[in-house]
C-alpha positions as CSV (number, residue, x, y, z in Angstrom):
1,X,1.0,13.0,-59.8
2,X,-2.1,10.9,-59.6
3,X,-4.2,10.2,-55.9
4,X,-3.3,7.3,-53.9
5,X,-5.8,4.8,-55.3
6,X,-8.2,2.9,-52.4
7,X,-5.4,-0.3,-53.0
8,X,-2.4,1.9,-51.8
9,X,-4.7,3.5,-49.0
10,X,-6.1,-0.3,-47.8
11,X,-2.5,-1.1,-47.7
12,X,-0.8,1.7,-46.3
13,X,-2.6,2.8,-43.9
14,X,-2.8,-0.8,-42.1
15,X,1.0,-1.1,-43.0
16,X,1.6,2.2,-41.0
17,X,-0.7,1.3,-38.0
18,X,1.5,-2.3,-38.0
19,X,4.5,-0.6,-37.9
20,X,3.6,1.5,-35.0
21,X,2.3,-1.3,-32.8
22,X,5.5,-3.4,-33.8
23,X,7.1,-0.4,-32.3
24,X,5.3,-0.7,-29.1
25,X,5.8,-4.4,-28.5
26,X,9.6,-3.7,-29.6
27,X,9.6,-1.3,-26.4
28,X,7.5,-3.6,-24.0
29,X,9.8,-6.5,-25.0
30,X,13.2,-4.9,-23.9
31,X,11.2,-3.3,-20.5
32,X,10.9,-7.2,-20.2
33,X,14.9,-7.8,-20.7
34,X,15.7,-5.6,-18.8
35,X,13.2,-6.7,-16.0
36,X,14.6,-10.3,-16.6
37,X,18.2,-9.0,-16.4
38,X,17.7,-7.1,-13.2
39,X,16.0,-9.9,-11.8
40,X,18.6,-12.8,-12.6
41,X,21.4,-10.4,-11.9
42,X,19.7,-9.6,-7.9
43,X,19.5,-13.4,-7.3
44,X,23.4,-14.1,-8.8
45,X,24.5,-11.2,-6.7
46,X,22.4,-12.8,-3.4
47,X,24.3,-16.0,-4.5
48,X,20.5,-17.8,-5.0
49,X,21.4,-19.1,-8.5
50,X,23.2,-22.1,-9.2
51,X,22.3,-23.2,-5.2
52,X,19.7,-25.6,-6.0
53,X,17.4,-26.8,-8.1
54,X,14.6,-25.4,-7.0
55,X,16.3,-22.5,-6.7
56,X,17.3,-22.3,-10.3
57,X,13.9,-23.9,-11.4
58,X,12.2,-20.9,-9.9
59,X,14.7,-18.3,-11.2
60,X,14.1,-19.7,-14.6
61,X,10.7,-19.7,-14.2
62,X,10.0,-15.9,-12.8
63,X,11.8,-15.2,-16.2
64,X,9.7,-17.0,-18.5
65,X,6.9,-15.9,-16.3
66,X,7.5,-12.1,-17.0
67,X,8.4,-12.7,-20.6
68,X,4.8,-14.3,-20.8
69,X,3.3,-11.4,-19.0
70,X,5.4,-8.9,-21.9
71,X,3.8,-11.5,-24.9
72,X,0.1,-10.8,-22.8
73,X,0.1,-6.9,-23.0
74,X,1.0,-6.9,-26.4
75,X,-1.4,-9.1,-27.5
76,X,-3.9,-7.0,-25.8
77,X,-2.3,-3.9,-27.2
78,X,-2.9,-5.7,-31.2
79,X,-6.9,-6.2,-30.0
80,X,-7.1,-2.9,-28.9
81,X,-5.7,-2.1,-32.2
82,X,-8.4,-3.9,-33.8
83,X,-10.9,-2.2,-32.1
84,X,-9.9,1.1,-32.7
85,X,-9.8,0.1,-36.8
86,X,-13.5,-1.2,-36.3
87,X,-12.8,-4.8,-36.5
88,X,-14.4,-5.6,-32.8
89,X,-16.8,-3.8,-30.9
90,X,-15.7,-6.0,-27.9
91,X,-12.5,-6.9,-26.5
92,X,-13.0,-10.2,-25.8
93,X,-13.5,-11.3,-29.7
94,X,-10.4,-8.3,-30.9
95,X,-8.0,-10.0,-27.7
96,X,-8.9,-13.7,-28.9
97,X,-8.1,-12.5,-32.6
98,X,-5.2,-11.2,-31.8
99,X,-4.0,-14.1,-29.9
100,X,-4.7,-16.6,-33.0
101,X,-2.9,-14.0,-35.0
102,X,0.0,-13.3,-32.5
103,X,0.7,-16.9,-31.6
104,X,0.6,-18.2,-35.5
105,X,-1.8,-20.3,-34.6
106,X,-4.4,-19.0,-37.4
107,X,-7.7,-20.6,-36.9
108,X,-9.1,-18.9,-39.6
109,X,-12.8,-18.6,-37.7
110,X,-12.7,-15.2,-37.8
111,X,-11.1,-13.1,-40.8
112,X,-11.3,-9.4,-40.7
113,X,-12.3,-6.7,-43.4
114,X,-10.2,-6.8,-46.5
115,X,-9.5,-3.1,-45.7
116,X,-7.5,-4.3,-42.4
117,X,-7.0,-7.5,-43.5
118,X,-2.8,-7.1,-43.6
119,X,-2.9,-6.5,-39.8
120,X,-3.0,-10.4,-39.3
121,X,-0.2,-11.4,-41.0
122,X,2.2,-8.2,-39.7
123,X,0.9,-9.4,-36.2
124,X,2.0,-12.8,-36.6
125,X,5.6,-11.6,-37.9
126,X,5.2,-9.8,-34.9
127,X,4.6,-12.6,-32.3
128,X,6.9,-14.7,-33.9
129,X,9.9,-12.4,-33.4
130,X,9.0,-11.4,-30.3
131,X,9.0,-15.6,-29.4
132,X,12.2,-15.9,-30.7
133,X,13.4,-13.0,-28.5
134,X,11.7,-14.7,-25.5
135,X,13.2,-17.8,-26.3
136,X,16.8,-16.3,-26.4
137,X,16.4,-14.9,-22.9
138,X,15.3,-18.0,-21.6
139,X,18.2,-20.1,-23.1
140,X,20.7,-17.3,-21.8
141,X,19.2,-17.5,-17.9
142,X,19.4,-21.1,-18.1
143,X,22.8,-20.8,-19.3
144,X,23.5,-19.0,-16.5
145,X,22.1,-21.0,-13.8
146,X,23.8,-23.9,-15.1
147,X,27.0,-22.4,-15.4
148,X,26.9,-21.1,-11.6
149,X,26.1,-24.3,-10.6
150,X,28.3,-26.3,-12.7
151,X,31.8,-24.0,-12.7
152,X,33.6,-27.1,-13.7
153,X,32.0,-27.0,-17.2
154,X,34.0,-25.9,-20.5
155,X,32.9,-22.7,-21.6
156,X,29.7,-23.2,-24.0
């Protein structure tokens, strides 16, 4: 059986790493949901939701607010990523990387080593699932606000 050449190592080893961060962000997301769910479940339970609009503007927004705050630590946790591989020796560059990488928006003004140069990509798949997942629990609290408030609706 022949050594892993340097193309299988350049590839695996970010591959691994990628997986492992994916991982993380996997975990921080659902402390999010579940933060989220307490949250919107304490203020149905109180009777806040569906009251007013205000009301239901500011439950809505808490929620997106914390899913933000769940997109912002694993951002951080990609750059620190990056610096551990080398890439940055300071976090400001490594968390601004990571945010062109995590939000797909792909500047392009800064492109790292072609060892480590797969992390980008497997970040943005990253960000954008994690977006979609955000997205899906901001539909469902609005969902429930509106329902509360409007009973008289057909099921959606």
């Amino acid at each position: 059986m022949d050594s892993p050449s340097a193309n299988d190592i350049a590839f695996g080893l970010p591959l691994v790493i990628s997986l492992v961060t994916i991982l993380c962000t996997i975990v921080i997301h659902a402390l999010a949901l579940l933060g989220i769910i307490h949250f919107v479940r304490h203020q149905h339970r109180l009777g806040h939701a569906g009251v007013s609009f205000w009301r239901d503007v500011a439950i809505v927004a808490i929620a997106t607010l914390l899913a933000l705050i769940a997109h912002l630590v694993e951002i951080t946790i990609w750059a620190f990523v990056f610096i551990f591989c080398g890439e940055f020796a300071q976090f400001a560059g490594a968390f601004y990387h990571s945010a062109v990488n995590y939000t797909t928006l792909g500047y392009g003004d800064v492109v790292m080593t072609p060892f480590w140069r797969a992390l980008g990509p497997l970040e943005a798949a990253d960000g954008m699932l994690m977006f979609g997942v955000s997205t899906a629990i901001i539909v469902s609290v609005i969902q429930l606000v509106v329902r509360t408030r409007f009973s008289d609706l057909p099921s959606l």
